[in-house]
N, C-alpha and C positions, 0 to 999 in steps of 0.2 A: 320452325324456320319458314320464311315465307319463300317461296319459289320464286327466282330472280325474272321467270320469263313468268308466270301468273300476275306478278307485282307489274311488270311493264304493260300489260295486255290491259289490267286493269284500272291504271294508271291514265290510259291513254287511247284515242284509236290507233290499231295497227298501223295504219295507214297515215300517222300521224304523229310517228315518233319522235321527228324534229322537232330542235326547238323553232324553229323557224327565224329568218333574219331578218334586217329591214337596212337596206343600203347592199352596199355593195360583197359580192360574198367573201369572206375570211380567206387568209390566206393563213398556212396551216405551218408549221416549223416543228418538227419531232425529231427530238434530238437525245439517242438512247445510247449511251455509253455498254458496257459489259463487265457483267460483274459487279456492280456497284451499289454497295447495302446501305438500307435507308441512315441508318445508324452514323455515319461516315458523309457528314454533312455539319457544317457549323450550325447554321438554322436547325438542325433537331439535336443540337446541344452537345456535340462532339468538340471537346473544346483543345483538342490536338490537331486535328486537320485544317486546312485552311481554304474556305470556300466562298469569297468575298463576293465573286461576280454572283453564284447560286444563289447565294441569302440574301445580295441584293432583290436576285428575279423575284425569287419568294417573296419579296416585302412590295413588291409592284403588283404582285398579281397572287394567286391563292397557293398555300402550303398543306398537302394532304399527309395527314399525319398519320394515315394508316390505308397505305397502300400498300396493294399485295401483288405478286407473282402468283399465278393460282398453279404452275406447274415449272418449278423452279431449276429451269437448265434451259440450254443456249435455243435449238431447233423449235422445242415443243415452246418455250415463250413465245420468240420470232413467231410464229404460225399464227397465233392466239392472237398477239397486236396488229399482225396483217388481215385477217379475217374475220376477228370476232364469235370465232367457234373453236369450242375445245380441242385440244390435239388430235384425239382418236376421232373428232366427225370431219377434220379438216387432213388427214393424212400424217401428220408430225407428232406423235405420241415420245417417238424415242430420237435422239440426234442423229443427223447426218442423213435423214431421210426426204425426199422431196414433198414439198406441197403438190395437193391435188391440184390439177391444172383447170376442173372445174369451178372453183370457190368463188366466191365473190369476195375482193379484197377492196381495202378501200381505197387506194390505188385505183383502181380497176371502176370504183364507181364516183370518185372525182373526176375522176380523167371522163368520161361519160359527162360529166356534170360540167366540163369545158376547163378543167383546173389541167395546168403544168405540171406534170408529175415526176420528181426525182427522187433515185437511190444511191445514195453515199456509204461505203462503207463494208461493213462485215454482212452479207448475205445471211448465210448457212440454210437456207430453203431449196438447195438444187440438189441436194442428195448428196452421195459419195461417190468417188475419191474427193478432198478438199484442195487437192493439186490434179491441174495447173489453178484453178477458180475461175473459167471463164463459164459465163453465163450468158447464150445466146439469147439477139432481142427477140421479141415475139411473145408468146404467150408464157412464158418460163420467166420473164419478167412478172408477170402478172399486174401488169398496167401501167408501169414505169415508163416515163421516157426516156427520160436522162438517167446515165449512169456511170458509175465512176466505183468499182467497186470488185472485193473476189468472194467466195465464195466462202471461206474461213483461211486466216490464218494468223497465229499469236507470234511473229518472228517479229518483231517491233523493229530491230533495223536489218532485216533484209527481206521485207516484203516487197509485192507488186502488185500490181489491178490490173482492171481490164476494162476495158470502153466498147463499143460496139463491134469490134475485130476481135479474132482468138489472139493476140499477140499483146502478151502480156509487157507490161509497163513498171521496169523498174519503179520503188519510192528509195530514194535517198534521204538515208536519217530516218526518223522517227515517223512511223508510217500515221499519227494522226495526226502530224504536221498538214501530209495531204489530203487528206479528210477534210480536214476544216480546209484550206485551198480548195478542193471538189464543191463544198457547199458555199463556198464564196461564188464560185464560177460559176452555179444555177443559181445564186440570186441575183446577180449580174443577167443574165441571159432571163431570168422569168422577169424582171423589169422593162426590159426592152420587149418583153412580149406581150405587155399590157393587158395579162391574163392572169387571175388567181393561180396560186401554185398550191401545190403539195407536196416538200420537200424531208425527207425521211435522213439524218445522219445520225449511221452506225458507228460510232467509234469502238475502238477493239480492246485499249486500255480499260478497266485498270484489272481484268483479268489474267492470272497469273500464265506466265511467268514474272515475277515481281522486277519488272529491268527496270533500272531509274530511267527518267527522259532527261534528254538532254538540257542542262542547265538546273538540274533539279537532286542533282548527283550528294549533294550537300544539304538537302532541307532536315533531315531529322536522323537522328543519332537513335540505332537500333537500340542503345540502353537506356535509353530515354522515352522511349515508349513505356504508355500505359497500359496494360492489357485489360477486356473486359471482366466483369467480373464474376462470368461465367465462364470465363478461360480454365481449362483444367490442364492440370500435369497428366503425362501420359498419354497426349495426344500422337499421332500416330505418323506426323511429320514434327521436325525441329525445328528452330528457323523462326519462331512464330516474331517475333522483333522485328527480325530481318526483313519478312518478308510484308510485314505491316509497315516496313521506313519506306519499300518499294511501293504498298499499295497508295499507301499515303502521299509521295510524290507524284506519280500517277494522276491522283485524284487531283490535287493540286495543279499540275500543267494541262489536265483536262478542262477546270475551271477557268485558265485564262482561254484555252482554245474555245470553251463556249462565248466569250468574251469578244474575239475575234470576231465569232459568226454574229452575236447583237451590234458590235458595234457599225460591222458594215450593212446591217438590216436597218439602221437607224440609218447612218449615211445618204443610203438609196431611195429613202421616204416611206421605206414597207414597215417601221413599225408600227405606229398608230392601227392599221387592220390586219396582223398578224398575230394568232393562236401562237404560241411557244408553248409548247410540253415537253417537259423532261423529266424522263422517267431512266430506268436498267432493266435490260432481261429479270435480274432475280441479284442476290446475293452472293455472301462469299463468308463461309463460317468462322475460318481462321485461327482456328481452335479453341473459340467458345462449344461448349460440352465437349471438348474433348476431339473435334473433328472437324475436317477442310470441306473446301469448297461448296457446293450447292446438292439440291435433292434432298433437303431435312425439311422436317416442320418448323422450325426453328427462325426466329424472328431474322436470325442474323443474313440466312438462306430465302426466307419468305417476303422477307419486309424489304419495298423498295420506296426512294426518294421519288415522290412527285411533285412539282409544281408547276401552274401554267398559267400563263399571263395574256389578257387582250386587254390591251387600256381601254378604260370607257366602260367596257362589258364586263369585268370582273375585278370586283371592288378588292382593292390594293390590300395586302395587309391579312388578309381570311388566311384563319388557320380552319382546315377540315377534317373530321376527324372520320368519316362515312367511311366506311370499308369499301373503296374501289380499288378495284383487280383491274387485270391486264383485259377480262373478259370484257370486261366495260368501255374499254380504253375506244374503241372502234362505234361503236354507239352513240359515245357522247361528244366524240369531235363530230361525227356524222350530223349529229343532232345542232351542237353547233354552227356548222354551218349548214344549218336549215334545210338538210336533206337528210330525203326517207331510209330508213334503217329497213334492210331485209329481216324480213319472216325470222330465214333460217340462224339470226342471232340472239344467241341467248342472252346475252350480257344486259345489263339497266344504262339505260341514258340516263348521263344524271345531269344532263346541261342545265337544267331550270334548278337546279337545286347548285349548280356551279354558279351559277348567274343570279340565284339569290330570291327567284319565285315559288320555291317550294322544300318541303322540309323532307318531303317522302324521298326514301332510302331503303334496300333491300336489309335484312337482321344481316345476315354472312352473305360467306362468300366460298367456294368450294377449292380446295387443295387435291393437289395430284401430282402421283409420280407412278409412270406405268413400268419401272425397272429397279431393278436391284440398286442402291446409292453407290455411289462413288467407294472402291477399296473392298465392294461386295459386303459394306458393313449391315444395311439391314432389308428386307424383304421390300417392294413396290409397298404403297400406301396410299390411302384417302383419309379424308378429314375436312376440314372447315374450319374458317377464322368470322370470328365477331369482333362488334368493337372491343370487348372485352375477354372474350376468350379465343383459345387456340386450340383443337382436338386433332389427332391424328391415330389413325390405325391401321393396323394391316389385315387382310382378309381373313384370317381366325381368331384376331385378339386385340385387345388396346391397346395404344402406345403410351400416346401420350395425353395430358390435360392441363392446362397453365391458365390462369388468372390474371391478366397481361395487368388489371390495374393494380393486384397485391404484390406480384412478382413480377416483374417488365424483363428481368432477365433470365425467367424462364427456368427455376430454380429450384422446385416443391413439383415436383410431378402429382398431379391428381386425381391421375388414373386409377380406379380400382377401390379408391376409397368411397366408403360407407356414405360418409357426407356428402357428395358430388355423384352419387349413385344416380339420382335421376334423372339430374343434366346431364350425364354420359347416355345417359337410354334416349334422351333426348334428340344427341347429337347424334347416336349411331343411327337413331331413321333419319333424319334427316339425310347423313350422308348414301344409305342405303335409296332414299327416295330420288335425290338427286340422280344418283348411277341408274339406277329403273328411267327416268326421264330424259337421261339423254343417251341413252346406249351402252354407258360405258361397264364393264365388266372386270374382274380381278386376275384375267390372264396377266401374267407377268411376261411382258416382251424384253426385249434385247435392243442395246446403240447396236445400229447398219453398221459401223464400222468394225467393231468385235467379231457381228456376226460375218463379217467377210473374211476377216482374219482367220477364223477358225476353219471355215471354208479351206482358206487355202493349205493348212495343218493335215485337213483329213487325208 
């Protein structure tokens, strides 16, 4: 396996990571919903959900067809897409924990670079408790200006935010109503400021609890659902219909709220040099193998939706198939807009290969989870995804081995077999190598909030 930061190094000068621009600099639109598996998209052939504005974007600008979550849950992704370093070098390995206040985020180095910086939405970078969610301005931002946003919370209609005062702000009705409102009102204001921006919306949908939104109460008949085909009986919640007619509406009223935010980015003259990226923290299992929500290797947990569009700079239509992670994610918008990537990121710029000047690409990409899953079902794990394969293990044994192009759904484990012997020995240095290269180790930690809990028990 090639080493993602030996490959960038010798790729490029250090000092030269950008792709570099010519005109005026990019104005940046990142827009990450929660919870949201690549699978659950019309454009990657989900042909139950309804995703017209998504698959339009996609057909405007490029479709990555194997994008990944390298550490799949809510804090330690956030971390990873703010920073562009792994959980455990950036502070966030487990939920509900705060980011180091030293890191360089990229936030933190547009705003430096003269960009308008905004945060809309779901935080979870300030630690615990998740109530009240105010997050004072200052360095606990970590470069934001504007903001409009709490800290965590899934109460779809009775949430609130916070703005630059601790005095929380009812949302009435459906809290990414306001969301997408928050990101209307920084592209309005970064217009008038006749400054690039950098604009961040966290929507909190379509992570569960599966509550219809409103006007959407009617899209799909739980017995009418199709399940995957990796769905198993005996999964460890009920409901699986149910709460797939929920996610699926969700998804659906998400799609027109992205719709909202392009159409007034158009209105206001900012599309033509405006980046859109839309991607998700991570996945949502739903009882594919048998089990809920995120922290698996498992495509349905690993594999998130990307596509991003700059008209002109990235030819309409590209489907990609490169293994980009969330690691990457921070390097190559960086890169894009023609500034220097720090040292301390590991991740591959893969802007020239976005943009269609280069074919060089890392083999994989590294998976991580520093805790027990969800339900206490199975130990912490590592592992790695390629375009083709998926590996994952725990610290004394294999897990798992999948052939994403024989079985897409993940369905022949081919761990332990004879014939797949050497590509497991393969992958186990590899991921051993990786761990040696960036510090990280097989201590099993604990979510902050558990550990608090149990605090208060003793």
């Amino acid at each position: 396996m090639i080493n993602r930061r030996e490959f960038i190094v010798a790729g490029a000068p250090a000092v030269l990571r950008g792709a570099g621009v010519q005109g005026d600099p990019p104005n940046i639109l990142f827009i990450m919903p929660d919870q949201w598996r690549a699978q659950d998209l019309g454009v990657m052939g989900n042909r139950q959900v309804r995703t017209p504005v998504l698959d339009k974007l996609a057909g405007e600008g490029a479709l990555f067809t194997n994008a990944v979550a390298n550490c799949p849950v809510c804090t330690p992704a956030r971390g990873i897409l703010l920073t562009g370093r792994y959980p455990h070098q950036n502070g966030t390995p487990v939920n509900d924990v705060p980011l180091k206040k030293d890191q360089h985020t990229i936030a933190k180095l547009l705003a430096k670079a003269g960009y308008y910086t905004g945060f809309v939405g779901k935080w979870h970078l300030h630690g615990g408790p998740r109530e009240p969610g105010f997050v004072p301005p200052g360095e606990d931002r970590h470069g934001y200006h504007y903001w409009a946003a709490n800290i965590c919370s899934h109460a779809y209609f009775n949430s609130k935010y916070f703005r630059d005062e601790p005095v929380p702000i009812p949302i009435k009705g459906y809290d990414s109503i306001q969301w997408t409102n928050s990101a209307i009102e920084f592209l309005e204001r970064a217009k008038e400021r006749k400054q690039p921006f950098f604009l961040s919306v966290q929507h909190t949908p379509p992570h569960d609890p599966y509550l219809l939104p409103p006007g959407h109460e009617n899209d799909y008949r739980p017995e009418d659902i199709e399940l995957r085909k990796n769905w198993k009986e005996g999964a460890k919640r009920n409901g699986t219909r149910k709460d797939l007619a929920g996610y699926y509406s969700a998804i659906n009223f998400l799609d027109s709220e992205v719709g909202r935010i392009l159409k007034r980015l158009d209105e206001l003259g900012l599309r033509e040099n405006t980046i859109v990226y839309f991607l998700s923290d991570h996945g949502d299992m739903l009882g594919s193998q048998g089990t809920f929500l995120k922290r698996k290797p498992w495509e349905e947990s690993t594999q998130v939706p990307g596509i991003m569009r700059w008209p002109g700079k990235i030819r309409a239509g590209r489907k990609l198939d490169a293994v980009f992670s969330h690691i990457d994610a921070v390097p190559t918008l960086l890169g894009l807009a023609g500034q220097q990537v720090p040292e301390s990121m590991p991740g591959f710029n893969y802007a020239p290969y976005i943009r269609g000047t280069s074919n060089k690409t890392p083999e994989s990409t590294p998976l991580m989870i520093y805790t027990k899953t969800e339900m206490n079902e199975w130990d912490c794990w590592r592992g790695l995804r390629t375009r083709r394969y998926k590996y994952a293990r725990f610290a004394d044994k294999p897990w798992v081995l999948y052939d994403l192009k024989t079985d897409p759904y993940e369905m022949n484990n081919l761990a332990g077999s004879a014939s797949h012997r050497k590509l497991q020995a393969k992958f186990d240095a590899a991921v051993e190598k990786h761990m040696d290269s960036c510090g990280d180790s097989w201590k099993e930690l604990q979510d902050w909030l558990p550990a608090q809990q149990q605090k208060k028990k003793a």
